[in-house]
C-alpha positions in Angstrom: -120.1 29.0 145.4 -120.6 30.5 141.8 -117.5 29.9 139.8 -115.5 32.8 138.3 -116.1 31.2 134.7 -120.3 31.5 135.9 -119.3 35.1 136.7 -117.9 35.5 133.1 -120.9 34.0 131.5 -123.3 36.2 133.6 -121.6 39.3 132.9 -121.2 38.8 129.0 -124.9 37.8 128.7 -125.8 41.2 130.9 -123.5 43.1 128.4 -125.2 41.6 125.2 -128.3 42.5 126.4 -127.4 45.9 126.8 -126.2 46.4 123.2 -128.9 47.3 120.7 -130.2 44.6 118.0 -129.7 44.9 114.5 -132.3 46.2 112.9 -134.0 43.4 110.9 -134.5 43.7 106.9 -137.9 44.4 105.9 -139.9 42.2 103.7 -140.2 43.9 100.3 -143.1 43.9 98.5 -144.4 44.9 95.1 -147.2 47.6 94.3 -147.8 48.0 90.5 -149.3 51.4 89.3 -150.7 51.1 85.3 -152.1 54.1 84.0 -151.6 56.2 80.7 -148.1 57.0 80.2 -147.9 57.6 76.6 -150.7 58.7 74.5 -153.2 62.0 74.4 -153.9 61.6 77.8 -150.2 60.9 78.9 -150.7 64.4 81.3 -153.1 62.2 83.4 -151.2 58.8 83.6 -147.3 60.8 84.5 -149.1 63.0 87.1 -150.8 59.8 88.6 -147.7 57.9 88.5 -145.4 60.7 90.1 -148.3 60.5 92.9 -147.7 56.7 93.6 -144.2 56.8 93.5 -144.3 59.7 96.2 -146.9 57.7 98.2 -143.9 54.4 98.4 -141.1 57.1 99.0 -143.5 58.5 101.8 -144.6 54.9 103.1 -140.8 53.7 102.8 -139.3 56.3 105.5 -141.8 55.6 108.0 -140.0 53.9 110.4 -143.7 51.8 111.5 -144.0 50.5 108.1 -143.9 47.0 108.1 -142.8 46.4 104.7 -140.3 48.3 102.2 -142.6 49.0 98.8 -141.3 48.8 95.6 -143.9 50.6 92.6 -143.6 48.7 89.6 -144.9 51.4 86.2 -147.3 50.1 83.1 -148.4 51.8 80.5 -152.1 51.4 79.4 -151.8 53.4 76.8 -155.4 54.5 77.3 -156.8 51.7 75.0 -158.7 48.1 76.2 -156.3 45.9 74.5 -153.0 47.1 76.2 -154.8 47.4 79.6 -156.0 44.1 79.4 -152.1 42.6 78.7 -150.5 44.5 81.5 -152.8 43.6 83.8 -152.3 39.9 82.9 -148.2 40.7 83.1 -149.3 42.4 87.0 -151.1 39.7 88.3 -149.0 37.0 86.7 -146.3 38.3 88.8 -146.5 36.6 92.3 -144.7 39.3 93.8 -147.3 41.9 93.0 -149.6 41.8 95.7 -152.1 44.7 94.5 -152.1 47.3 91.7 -153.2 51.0 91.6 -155.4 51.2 87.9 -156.2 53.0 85.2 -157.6 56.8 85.0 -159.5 55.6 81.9 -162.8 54.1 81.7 -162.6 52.4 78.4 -159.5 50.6 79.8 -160.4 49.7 83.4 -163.6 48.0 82.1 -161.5 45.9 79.7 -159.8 45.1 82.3 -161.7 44.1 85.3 -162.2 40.9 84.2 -158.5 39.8 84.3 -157.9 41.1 87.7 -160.6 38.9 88.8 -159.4 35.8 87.3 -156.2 36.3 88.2 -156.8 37.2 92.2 -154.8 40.5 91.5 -156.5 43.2 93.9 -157.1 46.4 92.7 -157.7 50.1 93.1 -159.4 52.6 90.3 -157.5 55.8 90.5 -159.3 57.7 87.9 -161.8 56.1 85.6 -165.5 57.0 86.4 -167.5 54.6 84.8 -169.4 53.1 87.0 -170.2 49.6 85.8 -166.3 49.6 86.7 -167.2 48.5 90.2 -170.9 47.8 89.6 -171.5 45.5 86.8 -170.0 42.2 88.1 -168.8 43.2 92.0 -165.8 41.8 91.9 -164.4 41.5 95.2 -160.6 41.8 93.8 -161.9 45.8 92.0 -162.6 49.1 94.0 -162.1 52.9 93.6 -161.2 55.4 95.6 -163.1 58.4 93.2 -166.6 59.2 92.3 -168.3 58.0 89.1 -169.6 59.8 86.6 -173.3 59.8 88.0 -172.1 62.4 90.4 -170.1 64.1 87.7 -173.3 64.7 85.6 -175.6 64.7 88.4 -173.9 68.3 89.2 -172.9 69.1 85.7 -176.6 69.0 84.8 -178.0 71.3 87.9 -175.5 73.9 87.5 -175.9 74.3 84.2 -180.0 74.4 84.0 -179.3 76.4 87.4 -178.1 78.9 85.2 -181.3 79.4 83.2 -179.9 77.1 80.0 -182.9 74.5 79.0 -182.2 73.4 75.7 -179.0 71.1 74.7 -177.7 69.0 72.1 -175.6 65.9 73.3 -172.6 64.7 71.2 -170.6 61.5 72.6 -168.3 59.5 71.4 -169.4 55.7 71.5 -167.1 53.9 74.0 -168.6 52.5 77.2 -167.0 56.2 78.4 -169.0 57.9 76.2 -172.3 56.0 76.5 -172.2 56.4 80.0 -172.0 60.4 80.1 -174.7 60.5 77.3 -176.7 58.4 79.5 -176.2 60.1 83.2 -176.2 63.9 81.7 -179.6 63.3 79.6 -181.0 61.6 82.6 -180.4 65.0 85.1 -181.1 67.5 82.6 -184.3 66.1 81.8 -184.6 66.1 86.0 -183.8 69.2 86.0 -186.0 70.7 83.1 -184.0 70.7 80.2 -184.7 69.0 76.9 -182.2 67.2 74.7 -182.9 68.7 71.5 -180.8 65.8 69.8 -177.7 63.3 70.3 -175.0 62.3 67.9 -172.5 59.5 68.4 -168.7 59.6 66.8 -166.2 57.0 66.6 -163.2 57.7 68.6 -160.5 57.8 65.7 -162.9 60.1 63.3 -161.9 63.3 62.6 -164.4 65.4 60.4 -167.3 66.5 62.6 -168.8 68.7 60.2 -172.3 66.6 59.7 -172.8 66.3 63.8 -172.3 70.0 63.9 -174.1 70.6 61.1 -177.4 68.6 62.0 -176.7 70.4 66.0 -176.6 74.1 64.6 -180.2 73.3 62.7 -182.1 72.2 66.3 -180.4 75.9 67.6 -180.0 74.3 71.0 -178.8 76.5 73.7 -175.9 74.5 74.4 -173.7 71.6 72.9 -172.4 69.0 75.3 -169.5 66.8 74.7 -168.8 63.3 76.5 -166.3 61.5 75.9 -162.4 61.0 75.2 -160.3 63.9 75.5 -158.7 63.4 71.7 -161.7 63.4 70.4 -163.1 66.4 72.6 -160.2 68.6 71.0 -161.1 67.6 67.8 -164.5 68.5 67.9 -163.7 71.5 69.7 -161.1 73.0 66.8 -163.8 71.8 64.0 -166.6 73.7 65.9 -164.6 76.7 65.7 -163.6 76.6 62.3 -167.5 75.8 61.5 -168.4 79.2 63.5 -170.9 76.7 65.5 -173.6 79.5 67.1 -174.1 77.1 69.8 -172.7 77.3 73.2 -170.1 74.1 74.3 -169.7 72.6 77.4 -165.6 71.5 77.5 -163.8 74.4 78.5 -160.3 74.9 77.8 -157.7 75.4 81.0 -156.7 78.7 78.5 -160.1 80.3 78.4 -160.4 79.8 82.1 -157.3 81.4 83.0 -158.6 83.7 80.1 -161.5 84.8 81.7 -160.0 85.1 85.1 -157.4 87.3 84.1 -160.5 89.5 83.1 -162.8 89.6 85.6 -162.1 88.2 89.4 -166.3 86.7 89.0 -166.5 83.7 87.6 -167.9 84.7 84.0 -170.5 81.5 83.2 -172.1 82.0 86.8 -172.4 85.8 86.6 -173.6 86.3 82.7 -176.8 86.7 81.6 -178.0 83.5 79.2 -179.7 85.9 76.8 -176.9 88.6 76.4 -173.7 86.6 77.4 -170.6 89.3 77.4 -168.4 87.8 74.7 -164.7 87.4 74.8 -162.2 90.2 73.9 -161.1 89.9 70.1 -157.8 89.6 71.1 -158.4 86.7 73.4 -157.4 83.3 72.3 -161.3 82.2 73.5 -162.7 84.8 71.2 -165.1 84.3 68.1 -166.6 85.9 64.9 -169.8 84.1 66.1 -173.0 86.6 66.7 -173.2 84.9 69.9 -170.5 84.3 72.2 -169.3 80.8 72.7 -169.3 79.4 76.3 -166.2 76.4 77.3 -166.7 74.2 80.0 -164.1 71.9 81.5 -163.7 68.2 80.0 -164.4 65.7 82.7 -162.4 63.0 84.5 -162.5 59.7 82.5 
């Protein structure tokens, strides 16, 4: 016969078994995010960084994640030296177990390097240059964006797509800059056009005048920039004040909306390359130039 105290025992463990368990802690884990938080491309890094901070938030109230995330924010700064320190302070922390990097070329391939060595896996967010993830193959480095081989692979069709054939090439001479030189003179040349000339700049100078001096003299069809967005803007106000009679390819988000605003065609598709309509006086894309001025959008770094 079962004793009443065997009863007791059976019936409390049937109970406790009823009742729901507690729902166990989850690991937390750490996922760093270094991009350019400060700086002239500060835009890019904040907007990147708002992103992965929404991705944890997102991850961290699904109920099947297996882990609670916790983003952990560097600044880059945009520049090779900083990178290469806060990627030494990510993967020096044991707790980190991967990091989400850099939307700038010249600071991703600084950094590469130190990932590596330090067994810190890591995504590209932003930068395009390829030798990024093709030069050494680290297994620790990938992206999730194109390169800048695709970027000037379809730069360079559309634009000799619309009957241009004649360019000057102005870069600046960081890895970034080399690289777009390199992958836009390669598909023009594909694609028929000629590179009338190319000019390098430093990234901290700030008189342009000779480069756009020596490209107004080969009267190339249109001036293409590659490189750093500081230095794009630069060149860009100096090429106005010069009156450059050259077209540019870096087109300012206010001349977009500009042109928009008058026509619902795009404008550079639908104009003819030998009698381009130019800009309104009033409009802040306007110019005294004989021959109107054409802006093109700066690419991803």
């Amino acid at each position: 016969m079962i004793s009443k105290t065997s009863l007791f025992a059976i019936a409390l463990t049937a109970v406790l078994a009823a009742l729901p368990l507690p729902v166990a802690a989850k690991d937390k884990v750490k996922v760093a995010f270094i991009g350019p938080l400060t700086g002239g491309t500060a835009a890019n890094g904040l907007g990147g960084r708002n992103s992965a901070d929404l991705a944890v938030k997102l991850r961290n109230a699904d109920p099947k994640a297996k882990y609670e995330y916790e983003l952990v924010v560097l600044d880059d700064e945009c520049k090779p030296n900083i990178a290469v320190q806060v990627a030494t302070k990510a993967g020096a922390d044991r707790s980190i177990i991967a990091s989400v990097s850099h939307y700038c070329s010249v600071a991703a391939i600084a950094a590469v390097e130190t990932y590596n060595r330090l067994g810190l896996p890591m995504v590209v967010w932003g930068a395009v240059l390829p030798d990024i993830t093709y030069r050494n193959k680290f297994p620790e480095v990938h992206r999730v964006n194109g390169t800048m081989i695709n970027q000037n692979e379809v730069a360079a069709k559309f634009m000799t797509g619309l009957g241009f054939k004649t360019w000057v090439v102005i870069h600046d001479t960081t890895d970034y800059g080399k690289g777009h030189n390199e992958y836009f003179s390669k598909y023009v040349k594909a694609n028929g056009g000629q590179i009338l000339g190319t000019f390098g700049v430093t990234a901290d100078q700030q008189d342009f005048t000779a480069e756009l001096t020596q490209a107004k003299a080969l009267n190339p069809e249109v001036i293409y920039f590659g490189g750093l967005t500081p230095i794009g803007i630069r060149d860009w106000g100096r090429s106005r004040k010069a009156r450059s009679a050259s077209s540019k390819v870096g087109r300012s988000r206010s001349c977009r909306a500009a042109n928009s605003s008058r026509s619902s065609t795009t404008r550079p598709v639908t104009r003819s390359r030998r009698k381009p309509t130019a800009p309104s006086p009033s409009s802040p894309c306007s110019s005294s130039s004989t021959r109107s001025k054409r802006w093109g959008r700066t690419a991803r770094r």
